[in-house]
C-alpha positions in Angstrom: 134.1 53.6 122.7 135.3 50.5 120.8 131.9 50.2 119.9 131.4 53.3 118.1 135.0 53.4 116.5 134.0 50.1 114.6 130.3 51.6 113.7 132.0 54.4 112.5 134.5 52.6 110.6 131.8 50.5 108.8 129.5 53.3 108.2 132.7 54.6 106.0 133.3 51.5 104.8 129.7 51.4 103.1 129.7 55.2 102.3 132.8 54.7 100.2 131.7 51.6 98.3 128.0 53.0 97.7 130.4 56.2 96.3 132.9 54.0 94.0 130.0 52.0 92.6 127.9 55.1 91.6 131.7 56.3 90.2 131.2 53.1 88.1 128.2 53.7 86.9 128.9 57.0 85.9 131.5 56.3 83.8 129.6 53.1 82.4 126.7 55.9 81.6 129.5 58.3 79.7 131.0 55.0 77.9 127.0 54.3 76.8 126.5 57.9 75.5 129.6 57.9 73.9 128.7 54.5 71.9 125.3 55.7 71.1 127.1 59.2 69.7 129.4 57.1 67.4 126.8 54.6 66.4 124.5 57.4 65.0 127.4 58.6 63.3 128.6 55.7 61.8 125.0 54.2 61.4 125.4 51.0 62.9 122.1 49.4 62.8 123.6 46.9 65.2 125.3 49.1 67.5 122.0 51.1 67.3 119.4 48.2 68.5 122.1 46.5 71.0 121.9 50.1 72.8 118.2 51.1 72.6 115.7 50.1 75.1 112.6 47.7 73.1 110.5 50.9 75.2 112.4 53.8 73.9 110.9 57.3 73.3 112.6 59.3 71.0 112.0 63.0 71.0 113.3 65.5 68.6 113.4 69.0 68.6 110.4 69.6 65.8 107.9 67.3 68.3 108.2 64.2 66.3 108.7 61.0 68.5 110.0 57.6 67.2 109.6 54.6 68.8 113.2 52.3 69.0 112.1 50.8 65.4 111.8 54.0 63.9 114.4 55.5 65.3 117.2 52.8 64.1 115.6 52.8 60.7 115.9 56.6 60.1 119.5 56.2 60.5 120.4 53.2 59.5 118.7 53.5 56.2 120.2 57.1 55.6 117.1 59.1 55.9 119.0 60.9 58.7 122.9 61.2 58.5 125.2 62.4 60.9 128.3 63.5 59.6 129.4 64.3 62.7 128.4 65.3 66.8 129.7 66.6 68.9 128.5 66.8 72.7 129.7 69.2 75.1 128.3 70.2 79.3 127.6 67.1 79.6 126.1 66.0 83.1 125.4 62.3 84.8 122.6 62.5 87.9 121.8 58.6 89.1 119.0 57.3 90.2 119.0 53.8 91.4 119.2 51.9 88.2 118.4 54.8 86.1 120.8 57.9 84.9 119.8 61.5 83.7 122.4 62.7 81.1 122.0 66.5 79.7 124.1 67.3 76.9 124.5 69.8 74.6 124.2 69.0 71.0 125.8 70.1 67.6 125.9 68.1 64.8 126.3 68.4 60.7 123.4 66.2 58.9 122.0 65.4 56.0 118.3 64.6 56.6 116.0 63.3 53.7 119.2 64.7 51.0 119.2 68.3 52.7 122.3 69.2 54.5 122.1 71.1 57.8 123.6 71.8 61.4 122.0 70.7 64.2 122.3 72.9 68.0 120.2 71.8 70.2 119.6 70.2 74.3 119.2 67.0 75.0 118.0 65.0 77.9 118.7 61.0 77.7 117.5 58.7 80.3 119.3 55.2 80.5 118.3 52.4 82.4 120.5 49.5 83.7 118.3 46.4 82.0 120.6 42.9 82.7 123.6 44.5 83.7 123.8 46.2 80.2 122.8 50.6 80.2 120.1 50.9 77.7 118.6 54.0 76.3 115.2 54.4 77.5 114.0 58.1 76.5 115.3 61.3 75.0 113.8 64.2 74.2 115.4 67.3 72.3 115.4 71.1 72.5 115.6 73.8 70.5 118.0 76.6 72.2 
């Protein structure tokens, strides 16, 4: 009986560790989407390339897909301006080292001197690369 009260009482012991550190990364996720939001807005080129992946895929609504390069260049050179975003239903699934974040997107822009809004979906993948969550993929939708 002794036995199986102190198996039990491990098996909890693991079960609410392996819960608090997927907590963590959770919030560590949200803190990561939350820099790359403010970074586009305030078009940090650094801020930008510390939190892309070398491999990103960058999707937008209209099909066109940037590679990391392109993607920190369009903002950081002012092609494409955020004035602001704003994210809302936002939801974190994890996967091992990897997290699936669905937002919804509104934004005002400015892109190539024309002003516009911007309402769209948005699926982000991140990846934990040396401790650090890196954006690995995102892809937009039109709603």
């Amino acid at each position: 009986m002794k036995r199986k009260s102190a198996l039990s009482l491990l098996f909890s012991m693991a079960l609410i560790s392996f819960l608090s550190a997927q907590s963590s990364d959770e919030h560590e996720v949200a803190a990561a989407v939350e820099s790359l939001r403010k970074a586009m807005v305030d078009a940090d080129k650094t801020a930008l390339q510390i939190l892309a992946a070398d491999e990103l895929s960058y999707g937008h609504s209209n099909g066109l897909i940037q590679d990391k390069a392109a993607f920190v260049e369009a903002i950081a050179s002012g092609k494409n301006v955020f004035k602001t975003i704003q994210l809302s239903d936002q939801t974190i699934k994890m996967a091992g080292n990897t997290a699936i974040v669905r937002h919804t997107f509104n934004a005002e822009v400015v892109n190539n001197g024309t002003p516009g809004t911007a309402h769209i979906g948005i699926l982000l993948i991140w990846q934990k690369q040396k401790g650090k969550w890196k954006l690995l993929a995102r892809q937009a939708v039109k709603l």
